[in-house]
gemmi code that builds the backbone of each chain (N, CA, C; Angstrom):
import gemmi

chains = {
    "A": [
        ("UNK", (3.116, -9.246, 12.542), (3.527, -7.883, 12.196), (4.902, -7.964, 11.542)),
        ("UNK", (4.756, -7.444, 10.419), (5.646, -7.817, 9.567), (6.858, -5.943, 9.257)),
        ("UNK", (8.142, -6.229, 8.240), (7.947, -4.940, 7.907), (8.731, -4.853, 6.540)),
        ("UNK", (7.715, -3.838, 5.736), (7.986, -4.012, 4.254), (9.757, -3.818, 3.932)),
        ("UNK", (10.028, -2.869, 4.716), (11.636, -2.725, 4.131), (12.894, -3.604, 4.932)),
        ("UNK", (12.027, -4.663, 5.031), (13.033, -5.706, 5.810), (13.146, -7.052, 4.992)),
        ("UNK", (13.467, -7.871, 5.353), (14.322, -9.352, 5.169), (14.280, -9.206, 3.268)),
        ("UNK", (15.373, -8.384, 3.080), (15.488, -8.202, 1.484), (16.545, -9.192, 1.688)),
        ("UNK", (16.500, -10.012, 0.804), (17.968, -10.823, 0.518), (18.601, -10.492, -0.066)),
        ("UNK", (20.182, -10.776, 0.251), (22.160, -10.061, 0.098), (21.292, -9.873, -1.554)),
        ("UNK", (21.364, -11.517, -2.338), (21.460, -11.674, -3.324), (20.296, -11.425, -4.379)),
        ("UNK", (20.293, -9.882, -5.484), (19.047, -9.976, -5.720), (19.468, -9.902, -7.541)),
        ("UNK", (19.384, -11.331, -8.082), (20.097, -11.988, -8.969), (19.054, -10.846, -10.081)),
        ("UNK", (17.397, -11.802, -9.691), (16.392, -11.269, -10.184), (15.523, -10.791, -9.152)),
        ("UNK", (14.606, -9.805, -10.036), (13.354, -8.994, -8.885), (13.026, -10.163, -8.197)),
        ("UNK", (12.649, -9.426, -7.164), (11.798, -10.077, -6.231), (10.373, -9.851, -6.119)),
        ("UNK", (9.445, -10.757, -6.369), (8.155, -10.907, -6.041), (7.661, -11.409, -5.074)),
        ("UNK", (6.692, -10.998, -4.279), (6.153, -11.403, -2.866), (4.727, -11.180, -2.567)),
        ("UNK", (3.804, -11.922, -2.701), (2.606, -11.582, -2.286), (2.241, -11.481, -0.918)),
        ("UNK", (1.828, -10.424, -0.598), (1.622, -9.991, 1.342), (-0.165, -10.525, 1.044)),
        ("UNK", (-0.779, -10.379, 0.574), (-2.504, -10.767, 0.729), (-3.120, -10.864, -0.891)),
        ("UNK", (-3.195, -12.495, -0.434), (-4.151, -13.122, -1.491), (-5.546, -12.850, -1.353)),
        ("UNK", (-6.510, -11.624, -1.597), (-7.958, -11.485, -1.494), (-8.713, -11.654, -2.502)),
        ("UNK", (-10.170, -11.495, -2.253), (-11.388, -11.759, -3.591), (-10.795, -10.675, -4.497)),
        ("UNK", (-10.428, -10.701, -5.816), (-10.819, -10.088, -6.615), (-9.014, -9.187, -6.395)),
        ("UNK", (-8.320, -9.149, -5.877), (-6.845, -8.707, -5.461), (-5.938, -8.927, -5.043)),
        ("UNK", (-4.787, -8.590, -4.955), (-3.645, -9.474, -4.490), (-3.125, -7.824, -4.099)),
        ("UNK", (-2.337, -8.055, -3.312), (-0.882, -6.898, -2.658), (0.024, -7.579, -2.761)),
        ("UNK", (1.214, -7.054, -3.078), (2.856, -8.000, -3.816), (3.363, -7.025, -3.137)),
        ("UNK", (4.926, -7.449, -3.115), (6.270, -6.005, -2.511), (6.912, -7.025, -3.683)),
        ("UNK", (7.092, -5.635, -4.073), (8.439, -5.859, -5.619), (9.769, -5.177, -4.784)),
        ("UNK", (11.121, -5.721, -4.807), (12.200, -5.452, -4.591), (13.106, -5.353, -6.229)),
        ("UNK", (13.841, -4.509, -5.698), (14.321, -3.936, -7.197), (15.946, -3.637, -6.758)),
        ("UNK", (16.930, -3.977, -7.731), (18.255, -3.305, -7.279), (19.099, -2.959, -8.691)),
        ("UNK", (18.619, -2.014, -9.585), (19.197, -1.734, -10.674), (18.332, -2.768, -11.338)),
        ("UNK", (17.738, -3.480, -11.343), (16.793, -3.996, -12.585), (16.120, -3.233, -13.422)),
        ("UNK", (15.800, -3.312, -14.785), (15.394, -3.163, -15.473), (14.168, -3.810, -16.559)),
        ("UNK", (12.990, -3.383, -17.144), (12.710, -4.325, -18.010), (13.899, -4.637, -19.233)),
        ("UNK", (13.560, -5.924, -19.505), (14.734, -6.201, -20.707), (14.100, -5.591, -21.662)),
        ("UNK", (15.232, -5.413, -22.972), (15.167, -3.895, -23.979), (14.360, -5.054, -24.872)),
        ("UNK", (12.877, -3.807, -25.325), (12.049, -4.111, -26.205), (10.841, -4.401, -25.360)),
        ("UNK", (11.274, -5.355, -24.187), (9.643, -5.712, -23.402), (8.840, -4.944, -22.696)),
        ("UNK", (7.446, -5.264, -23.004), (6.675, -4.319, -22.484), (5.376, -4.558, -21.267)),
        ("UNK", (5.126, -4.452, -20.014), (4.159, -5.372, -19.450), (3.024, -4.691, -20.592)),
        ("UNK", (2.206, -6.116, -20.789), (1.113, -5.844, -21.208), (-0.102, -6.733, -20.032)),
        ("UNK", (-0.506, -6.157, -19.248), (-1.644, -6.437, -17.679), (-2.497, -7.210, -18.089)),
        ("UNK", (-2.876, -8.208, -17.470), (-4.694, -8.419, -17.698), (-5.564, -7.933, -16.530)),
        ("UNK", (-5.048, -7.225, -15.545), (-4.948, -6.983, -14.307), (-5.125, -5.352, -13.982)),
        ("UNK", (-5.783, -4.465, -13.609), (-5.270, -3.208, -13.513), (-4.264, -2.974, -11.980)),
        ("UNK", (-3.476, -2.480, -11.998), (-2.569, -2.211, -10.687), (-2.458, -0.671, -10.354)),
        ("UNK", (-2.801, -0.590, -8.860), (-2.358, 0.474, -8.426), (-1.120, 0.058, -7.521)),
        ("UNK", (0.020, 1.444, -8.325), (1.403, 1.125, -7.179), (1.893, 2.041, -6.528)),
        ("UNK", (2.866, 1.833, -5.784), (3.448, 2.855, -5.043), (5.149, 2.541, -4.982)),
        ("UNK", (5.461, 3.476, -5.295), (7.000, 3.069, -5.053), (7.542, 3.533, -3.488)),
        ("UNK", (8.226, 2.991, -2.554), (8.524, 3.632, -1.284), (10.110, 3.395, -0.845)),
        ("UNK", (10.462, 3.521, -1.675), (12.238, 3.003, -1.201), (12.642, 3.069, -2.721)),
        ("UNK", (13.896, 3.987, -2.640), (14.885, 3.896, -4.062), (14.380, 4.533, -4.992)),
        ("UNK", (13.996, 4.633, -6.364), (13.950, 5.096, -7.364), (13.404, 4.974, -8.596)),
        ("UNK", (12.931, 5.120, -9.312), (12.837, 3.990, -10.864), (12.104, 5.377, -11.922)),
        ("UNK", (12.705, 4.554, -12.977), (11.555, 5.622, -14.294), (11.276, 4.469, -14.876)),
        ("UNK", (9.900, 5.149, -15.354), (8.940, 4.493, -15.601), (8.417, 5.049, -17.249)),
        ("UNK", (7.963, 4.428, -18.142), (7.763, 4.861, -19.656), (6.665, 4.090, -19.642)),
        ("UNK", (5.409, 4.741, -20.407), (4.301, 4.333, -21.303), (4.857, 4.243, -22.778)),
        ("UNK", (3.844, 3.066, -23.577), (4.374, 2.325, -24.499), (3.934, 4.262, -25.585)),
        ("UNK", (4.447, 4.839, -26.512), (4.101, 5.285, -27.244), (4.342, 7.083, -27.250)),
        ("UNK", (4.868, 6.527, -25.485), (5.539, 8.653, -24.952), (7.115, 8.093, -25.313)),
        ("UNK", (7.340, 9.379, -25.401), (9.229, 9.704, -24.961), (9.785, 9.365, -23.355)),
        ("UNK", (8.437, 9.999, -22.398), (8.869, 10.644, -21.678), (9.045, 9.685, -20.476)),
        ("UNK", (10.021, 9.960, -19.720), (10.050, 8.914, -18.524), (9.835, 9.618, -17.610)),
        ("UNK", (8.906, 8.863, -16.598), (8.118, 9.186, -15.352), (9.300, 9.180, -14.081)),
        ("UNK", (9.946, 9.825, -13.390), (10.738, 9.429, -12.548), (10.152, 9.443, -11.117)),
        ("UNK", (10.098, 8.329, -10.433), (9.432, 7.604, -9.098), (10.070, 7.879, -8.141)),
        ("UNK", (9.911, 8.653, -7.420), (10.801, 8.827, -6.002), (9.590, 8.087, -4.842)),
        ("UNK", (10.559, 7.949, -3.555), (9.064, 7.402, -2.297), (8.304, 8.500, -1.898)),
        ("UNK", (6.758, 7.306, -2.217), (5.832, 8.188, -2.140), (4.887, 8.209, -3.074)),
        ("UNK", (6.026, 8.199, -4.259), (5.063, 8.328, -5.615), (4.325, 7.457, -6.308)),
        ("UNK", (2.442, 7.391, -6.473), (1.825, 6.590, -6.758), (0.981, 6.625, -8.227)),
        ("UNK", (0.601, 5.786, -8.492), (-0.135, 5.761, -9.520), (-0.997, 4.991, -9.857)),
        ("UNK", (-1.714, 4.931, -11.061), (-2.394, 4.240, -11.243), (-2.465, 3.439, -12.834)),
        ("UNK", (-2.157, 2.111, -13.039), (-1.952, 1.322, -14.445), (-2.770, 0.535, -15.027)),
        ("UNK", (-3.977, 1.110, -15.495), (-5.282, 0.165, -16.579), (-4.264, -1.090, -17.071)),
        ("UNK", (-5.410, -1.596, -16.842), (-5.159, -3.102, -17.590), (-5.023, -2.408, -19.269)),
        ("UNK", (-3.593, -3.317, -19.093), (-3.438, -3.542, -20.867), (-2.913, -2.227, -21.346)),
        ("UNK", (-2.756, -1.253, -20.853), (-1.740, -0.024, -20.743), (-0.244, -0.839, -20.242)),
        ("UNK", (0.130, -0.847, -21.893), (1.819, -1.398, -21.849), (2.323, -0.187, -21.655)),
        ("UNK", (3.714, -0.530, -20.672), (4.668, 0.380, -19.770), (5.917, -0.665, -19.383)),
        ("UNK", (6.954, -0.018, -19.239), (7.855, -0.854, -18.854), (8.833, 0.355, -17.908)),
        ("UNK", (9.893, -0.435, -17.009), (10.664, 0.394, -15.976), (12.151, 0.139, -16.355)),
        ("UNK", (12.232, 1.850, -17.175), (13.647, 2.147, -17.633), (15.023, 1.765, -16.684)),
        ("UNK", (14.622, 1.759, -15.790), (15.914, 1.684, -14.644), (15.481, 1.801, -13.378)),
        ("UNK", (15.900, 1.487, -12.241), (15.929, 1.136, -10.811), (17.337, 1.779, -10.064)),
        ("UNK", (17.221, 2.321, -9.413), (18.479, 2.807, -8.474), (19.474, 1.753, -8.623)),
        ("UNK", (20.876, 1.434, -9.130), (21.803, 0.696, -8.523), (22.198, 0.648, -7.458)),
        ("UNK", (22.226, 1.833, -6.448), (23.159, 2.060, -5.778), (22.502, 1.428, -4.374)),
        ("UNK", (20.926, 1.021, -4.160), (20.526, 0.720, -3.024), (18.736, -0.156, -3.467)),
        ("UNK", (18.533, -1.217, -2.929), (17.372, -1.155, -3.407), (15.991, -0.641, -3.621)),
        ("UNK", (14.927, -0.770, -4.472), (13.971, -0.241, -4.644), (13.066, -0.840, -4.249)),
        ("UNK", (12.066, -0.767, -3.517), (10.996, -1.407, -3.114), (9.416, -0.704, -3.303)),
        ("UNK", (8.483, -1.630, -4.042), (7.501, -1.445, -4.325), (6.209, -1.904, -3.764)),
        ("UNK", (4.970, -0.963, -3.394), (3.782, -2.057, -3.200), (2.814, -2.052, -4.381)),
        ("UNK", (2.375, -3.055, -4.641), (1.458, -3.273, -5.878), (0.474, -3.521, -5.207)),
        ("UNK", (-1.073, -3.307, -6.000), (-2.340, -3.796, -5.961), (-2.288, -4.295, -6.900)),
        ("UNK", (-2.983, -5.091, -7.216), (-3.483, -5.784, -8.823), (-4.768, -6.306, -8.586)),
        ("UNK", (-5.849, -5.999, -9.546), (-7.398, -6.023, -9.395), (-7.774, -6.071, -10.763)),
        ("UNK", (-9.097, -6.513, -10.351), (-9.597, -6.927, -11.567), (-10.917, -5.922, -12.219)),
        ("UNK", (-11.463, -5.288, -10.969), (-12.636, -4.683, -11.698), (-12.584, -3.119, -10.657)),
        ("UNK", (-13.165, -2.495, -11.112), (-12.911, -0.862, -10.337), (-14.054, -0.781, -9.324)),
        ("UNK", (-15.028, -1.190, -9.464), (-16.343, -1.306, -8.652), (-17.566, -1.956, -9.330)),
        ("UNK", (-18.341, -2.094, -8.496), (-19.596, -2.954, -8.394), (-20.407, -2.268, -9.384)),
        ("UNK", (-20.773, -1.018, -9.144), (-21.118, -0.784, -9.818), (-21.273, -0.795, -11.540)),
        ("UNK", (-19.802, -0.361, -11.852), (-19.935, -0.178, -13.254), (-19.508, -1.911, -13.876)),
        ("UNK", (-19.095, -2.772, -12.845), (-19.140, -3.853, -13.134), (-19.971, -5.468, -12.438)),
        ("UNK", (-21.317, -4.835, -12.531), (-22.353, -5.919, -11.749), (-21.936, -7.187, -11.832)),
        ("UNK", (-22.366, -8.251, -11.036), (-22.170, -9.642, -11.215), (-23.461, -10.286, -12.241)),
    ],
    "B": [
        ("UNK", (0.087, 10.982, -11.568), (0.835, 10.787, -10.697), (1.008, 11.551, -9.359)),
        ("UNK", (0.997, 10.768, -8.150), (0.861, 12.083, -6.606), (1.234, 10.864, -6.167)),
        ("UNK", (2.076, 12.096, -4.705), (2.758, 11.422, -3.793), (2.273, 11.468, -2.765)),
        ("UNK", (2.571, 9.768, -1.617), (1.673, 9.538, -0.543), (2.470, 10.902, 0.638)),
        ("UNK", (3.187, 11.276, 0.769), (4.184, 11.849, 1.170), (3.789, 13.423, 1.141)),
        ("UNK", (2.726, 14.128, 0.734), (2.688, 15.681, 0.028), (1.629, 15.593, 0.404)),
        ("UNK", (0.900, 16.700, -0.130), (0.012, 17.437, 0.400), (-1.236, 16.984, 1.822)),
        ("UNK", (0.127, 17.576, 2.588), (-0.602, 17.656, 3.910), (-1.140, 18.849, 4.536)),
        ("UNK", (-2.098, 18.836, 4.919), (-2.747, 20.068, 5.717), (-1.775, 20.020, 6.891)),
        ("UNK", (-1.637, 21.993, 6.943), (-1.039, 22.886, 7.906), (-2.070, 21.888, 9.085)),
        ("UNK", (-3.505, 22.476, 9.041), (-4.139, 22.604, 10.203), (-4.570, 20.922, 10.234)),
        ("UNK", (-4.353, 20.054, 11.165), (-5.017, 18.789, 11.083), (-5.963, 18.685, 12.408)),
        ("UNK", (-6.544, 19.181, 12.672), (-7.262, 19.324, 13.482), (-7.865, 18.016, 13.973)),
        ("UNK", (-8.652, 17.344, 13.127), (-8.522, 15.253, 13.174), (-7.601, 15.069, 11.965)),
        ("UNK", (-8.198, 14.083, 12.366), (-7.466, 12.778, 11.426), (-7.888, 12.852, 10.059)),
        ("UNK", (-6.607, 12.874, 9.006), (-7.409, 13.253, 8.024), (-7.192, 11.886, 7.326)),
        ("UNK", (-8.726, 10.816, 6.736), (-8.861, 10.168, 5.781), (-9.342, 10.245, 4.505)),
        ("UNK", (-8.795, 9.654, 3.271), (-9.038, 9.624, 2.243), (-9.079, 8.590, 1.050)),
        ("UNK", (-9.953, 8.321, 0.429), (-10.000, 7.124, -0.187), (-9.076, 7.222, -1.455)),
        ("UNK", (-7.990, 6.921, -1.567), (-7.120, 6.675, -3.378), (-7.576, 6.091, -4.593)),
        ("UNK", (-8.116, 4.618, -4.032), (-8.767, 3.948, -4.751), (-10.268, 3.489, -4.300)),
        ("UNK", (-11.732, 3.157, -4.773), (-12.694, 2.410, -4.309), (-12.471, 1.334, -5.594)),
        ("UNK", (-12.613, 0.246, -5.581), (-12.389, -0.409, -6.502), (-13.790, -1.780, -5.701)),
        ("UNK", (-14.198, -2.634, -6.942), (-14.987, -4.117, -6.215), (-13.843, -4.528, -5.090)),
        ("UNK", (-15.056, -4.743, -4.132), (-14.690, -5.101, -3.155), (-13.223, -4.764, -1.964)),
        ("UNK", (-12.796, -3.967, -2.563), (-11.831, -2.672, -1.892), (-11.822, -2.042, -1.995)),
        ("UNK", (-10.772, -1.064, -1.473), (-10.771, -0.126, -1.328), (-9.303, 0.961, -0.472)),
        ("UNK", (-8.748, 1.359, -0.887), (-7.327, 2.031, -0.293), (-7.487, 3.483, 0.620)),
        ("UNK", (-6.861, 3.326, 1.156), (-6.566, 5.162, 2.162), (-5.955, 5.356, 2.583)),
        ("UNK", (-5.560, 6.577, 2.724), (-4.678, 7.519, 3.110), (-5.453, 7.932, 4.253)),
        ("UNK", (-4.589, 7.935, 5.677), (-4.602, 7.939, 6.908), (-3.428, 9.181, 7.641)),
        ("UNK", (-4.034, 10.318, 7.793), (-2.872, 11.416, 8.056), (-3.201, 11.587, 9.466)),
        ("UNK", (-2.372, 11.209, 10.671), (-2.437, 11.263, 12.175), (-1.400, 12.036, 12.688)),
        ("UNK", (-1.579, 13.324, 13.841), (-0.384, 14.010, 14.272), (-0.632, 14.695, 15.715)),
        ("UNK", (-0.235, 13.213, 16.430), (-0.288, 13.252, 17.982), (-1.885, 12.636, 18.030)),
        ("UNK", (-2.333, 12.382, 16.944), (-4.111, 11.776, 17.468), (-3.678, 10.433, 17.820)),
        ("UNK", (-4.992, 9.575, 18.612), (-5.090, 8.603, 19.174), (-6.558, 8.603, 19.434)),
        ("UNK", (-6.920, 7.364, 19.261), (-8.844, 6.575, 19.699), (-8.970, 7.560, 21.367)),
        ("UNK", (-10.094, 7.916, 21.044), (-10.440, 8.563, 22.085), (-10.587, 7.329, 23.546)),
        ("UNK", (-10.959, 7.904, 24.427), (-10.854, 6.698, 25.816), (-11.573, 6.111, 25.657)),
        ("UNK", (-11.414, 4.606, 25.708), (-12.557, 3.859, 25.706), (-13.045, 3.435, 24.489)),
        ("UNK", (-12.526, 4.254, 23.223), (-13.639, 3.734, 22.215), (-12.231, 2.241, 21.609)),
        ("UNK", (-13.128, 1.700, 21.012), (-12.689, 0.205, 20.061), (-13.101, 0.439, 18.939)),
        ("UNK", (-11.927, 0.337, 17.583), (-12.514, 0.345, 16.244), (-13.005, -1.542, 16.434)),
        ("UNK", (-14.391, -1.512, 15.652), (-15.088, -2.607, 15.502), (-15.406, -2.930, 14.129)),
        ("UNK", (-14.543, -2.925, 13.052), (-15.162, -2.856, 11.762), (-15.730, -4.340, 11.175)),
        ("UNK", (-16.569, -3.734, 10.127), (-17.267, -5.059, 9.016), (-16.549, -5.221, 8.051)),
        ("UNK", (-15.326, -4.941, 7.664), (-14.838, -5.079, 6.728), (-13.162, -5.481, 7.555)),
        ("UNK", (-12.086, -6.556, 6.725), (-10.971, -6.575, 7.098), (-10.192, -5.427, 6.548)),
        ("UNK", (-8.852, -5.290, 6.837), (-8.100, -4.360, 7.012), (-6.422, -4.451, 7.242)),
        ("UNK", (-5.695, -4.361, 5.649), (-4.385, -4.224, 5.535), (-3.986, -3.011, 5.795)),
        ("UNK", (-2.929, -3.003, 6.629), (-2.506, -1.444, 7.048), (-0.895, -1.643, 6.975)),
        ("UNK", (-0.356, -0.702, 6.944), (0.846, -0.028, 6.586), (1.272, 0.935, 7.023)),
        ("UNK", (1.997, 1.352, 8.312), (2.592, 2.947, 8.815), (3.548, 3.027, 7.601)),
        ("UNK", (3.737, 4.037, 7.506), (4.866, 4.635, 6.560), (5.810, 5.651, 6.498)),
        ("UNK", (5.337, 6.568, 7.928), (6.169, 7.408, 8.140), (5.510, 7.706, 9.580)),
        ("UNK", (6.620, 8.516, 10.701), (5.586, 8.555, 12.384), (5.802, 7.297, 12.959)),
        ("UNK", (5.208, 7.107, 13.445), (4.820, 5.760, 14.488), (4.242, 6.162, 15.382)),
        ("UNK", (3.217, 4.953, 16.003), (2.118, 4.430, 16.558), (2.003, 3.469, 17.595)),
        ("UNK", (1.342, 3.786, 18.259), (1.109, 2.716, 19.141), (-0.234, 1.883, 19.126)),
        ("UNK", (-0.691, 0.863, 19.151), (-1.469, 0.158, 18.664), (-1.804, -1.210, 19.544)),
        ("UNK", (-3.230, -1.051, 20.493), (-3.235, -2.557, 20.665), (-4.958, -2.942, 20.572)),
        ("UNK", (-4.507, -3.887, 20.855), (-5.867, -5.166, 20.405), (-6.698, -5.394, 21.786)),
        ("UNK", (-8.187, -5.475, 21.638), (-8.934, -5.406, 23.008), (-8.751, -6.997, 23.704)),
        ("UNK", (-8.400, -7.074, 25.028), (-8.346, -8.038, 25.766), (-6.425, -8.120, 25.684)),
        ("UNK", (-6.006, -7.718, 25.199), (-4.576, -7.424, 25.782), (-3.875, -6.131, 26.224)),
        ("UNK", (-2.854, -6.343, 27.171), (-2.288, -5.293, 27.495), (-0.985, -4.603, 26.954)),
        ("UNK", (-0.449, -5.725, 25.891), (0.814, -4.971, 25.063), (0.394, -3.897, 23.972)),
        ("UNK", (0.927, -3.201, 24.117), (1.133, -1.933, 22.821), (1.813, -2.218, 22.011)),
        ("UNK", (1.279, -2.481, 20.842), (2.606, -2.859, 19.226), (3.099, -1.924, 18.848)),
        ("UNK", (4.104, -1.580, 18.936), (4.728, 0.026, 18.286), (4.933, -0.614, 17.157)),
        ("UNK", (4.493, 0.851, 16.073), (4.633, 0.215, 14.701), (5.278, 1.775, 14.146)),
        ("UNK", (6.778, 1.043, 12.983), (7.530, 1.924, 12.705), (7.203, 2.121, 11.133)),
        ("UNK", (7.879, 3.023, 10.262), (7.447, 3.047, 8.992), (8.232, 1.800, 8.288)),
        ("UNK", (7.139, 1.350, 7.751), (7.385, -0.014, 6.912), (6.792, -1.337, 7.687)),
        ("UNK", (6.208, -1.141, 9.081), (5.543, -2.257, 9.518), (4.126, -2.551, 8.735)),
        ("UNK", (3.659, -3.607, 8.917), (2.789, -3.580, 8.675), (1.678, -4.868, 8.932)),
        ("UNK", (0.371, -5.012, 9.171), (-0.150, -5.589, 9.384), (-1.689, -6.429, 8.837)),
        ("UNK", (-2.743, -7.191, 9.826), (-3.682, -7.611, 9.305), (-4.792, -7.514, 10.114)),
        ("UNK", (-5.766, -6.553, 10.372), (-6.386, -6.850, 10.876), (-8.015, -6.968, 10.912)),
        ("UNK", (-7.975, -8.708, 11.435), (-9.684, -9.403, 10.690), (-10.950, -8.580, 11.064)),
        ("UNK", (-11.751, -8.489, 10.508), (-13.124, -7.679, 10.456), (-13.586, -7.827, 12.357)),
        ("UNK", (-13.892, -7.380, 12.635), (-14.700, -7.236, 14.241), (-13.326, -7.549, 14.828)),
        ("UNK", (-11.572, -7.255, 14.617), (-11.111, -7.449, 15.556), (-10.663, -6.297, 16.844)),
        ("UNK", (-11.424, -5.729, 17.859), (-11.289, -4.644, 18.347), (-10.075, -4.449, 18.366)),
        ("UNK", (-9.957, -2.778, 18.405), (-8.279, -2.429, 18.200), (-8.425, -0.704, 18.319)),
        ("UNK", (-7.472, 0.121, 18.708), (-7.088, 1.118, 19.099), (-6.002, 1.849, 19.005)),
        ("UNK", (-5.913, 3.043, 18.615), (-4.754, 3.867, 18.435), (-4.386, 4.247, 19.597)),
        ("UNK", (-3.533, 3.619, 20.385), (-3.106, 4.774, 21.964), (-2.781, 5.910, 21.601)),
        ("UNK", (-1.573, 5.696, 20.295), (-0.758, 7.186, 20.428), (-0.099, 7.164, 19.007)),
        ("UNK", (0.005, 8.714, 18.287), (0.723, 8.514, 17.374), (1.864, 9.623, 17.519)),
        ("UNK", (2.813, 9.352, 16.924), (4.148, 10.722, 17.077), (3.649, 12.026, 17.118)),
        ("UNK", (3.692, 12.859, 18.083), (3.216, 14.096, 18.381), (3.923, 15.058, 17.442)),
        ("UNK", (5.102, 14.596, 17.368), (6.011, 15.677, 16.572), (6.237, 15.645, 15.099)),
        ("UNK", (5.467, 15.193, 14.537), (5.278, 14.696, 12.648), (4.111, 14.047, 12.106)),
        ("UNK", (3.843, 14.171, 11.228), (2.858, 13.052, 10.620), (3.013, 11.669, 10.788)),
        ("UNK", (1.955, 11.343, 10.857), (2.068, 9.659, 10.728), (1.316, 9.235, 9.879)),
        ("UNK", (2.064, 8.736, 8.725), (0.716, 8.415, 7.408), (0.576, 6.927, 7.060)),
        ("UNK", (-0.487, 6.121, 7.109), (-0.677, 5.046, 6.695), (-1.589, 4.903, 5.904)),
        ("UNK", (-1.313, 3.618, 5.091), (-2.437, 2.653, 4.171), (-2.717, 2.361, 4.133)),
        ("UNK", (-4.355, 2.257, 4.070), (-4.801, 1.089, 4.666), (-5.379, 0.491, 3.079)),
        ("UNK", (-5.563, -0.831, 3.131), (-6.561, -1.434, 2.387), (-7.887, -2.085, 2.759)),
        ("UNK", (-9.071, -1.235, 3.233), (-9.995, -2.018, 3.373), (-10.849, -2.889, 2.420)),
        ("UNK", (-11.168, -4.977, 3.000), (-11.715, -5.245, 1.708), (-12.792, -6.328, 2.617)),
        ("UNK", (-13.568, -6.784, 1.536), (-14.642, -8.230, 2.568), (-14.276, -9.162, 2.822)),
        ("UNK", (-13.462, -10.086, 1.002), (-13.721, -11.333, 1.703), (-12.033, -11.368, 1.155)),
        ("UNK", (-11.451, -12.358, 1.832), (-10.212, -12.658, 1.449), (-9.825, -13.686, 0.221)),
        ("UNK", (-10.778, -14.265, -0.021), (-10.869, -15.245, -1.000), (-11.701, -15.786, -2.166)),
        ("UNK", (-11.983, -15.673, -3.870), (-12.690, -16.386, -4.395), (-13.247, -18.020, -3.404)),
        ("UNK", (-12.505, -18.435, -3.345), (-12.778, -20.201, -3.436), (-13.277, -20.046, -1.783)),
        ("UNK", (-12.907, -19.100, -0.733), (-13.380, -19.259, 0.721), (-14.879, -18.624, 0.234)),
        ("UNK", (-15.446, -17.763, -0.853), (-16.313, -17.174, -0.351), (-17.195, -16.904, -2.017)),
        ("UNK", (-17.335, -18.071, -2.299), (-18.098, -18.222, -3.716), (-19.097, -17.493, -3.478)),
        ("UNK", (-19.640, -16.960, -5.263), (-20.467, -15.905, -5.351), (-21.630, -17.298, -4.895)),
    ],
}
model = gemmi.Model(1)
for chain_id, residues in chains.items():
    chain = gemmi.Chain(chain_id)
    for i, (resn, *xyz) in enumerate(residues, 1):
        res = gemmi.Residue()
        res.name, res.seqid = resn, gemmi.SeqId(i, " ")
        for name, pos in zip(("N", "CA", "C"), xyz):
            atom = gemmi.Atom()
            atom.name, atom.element = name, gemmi.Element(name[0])
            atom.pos, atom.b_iso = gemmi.Position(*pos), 0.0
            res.add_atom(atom)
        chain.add_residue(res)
    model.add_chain(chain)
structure = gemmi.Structure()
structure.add_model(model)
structure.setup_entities()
């Protein structure tokens, strides 16, 4: 028994990535964030679709082709198709941000048989 | 975009669950508890494993054939394997208690080839 908003380290040079469960077909990560940013110009482009949640701190968030930035308070979730480039304008400085990710590969059985 | 945090029912009469995501082979929920707990006697027994997450509230929580109670605060979080009996004693009477669960089958491509 673990707990997500714990053993953040002093030093958080770069994000932090952490996978909590390696499963078939998914992974769960905790992203730690402290004023990071994507660097200017880059854009994730997924092979992966992710559902996230932000639960600690802050962040805006931009799709490749809006103006508009999404601002993330805890709590706030969503959902990111593969290959829907987006990148994260800014992260709280003042305290860190902590994230849970899904990342998956197919939405269901159905619309994607073996 | 929606927050795990909002729209909660006035009246919760049970437990209110809800699926966020069904995706292959998972699946996510939203778990809204306020003062509920496993009725006497019963054991969740599931076929499927189970990542969980309190996030706000707290819980009391134990496993069949022991006598400790895991209190679990927001941001704990845990694993628990398919058929492992387990029980809600108690959740905060005085607030919500909302968790996440991720239910999925197998934990692994390579443990559990098609």
């Amino acid at each position: 028994m673990k707990n997500l908003f714990a053993d953040i380290p002093e030093n958080l040079r770069d994000e932090l990535f952490e996978t909590l469960l390696q499963a078939r077909g998914f992974r769960i990560e905790r992203i730690v964030s402290r004023g990071h940013c994507s660097p200017a110009g880059f854009w994730y482009d997924q092979d992966e679709n992710e559902w996230v949640i932000l639960l600690k701190g802050s962040a805006g968030l931009r799709f490749k082709g809006q103006e508009e930035v999404f601002v993330l308070n805890p709590g706030t979730y969503l959902h990111i198709d593969k290959h829907i480039r987006h990148r994260v304008e800014w992260t709280d400085p003042n305290q860190e941000t902590i994230w849970l990710a899904v990342h998956y590969r197919d939405l269901d059985a159905q619309s994607n048989p073996i």
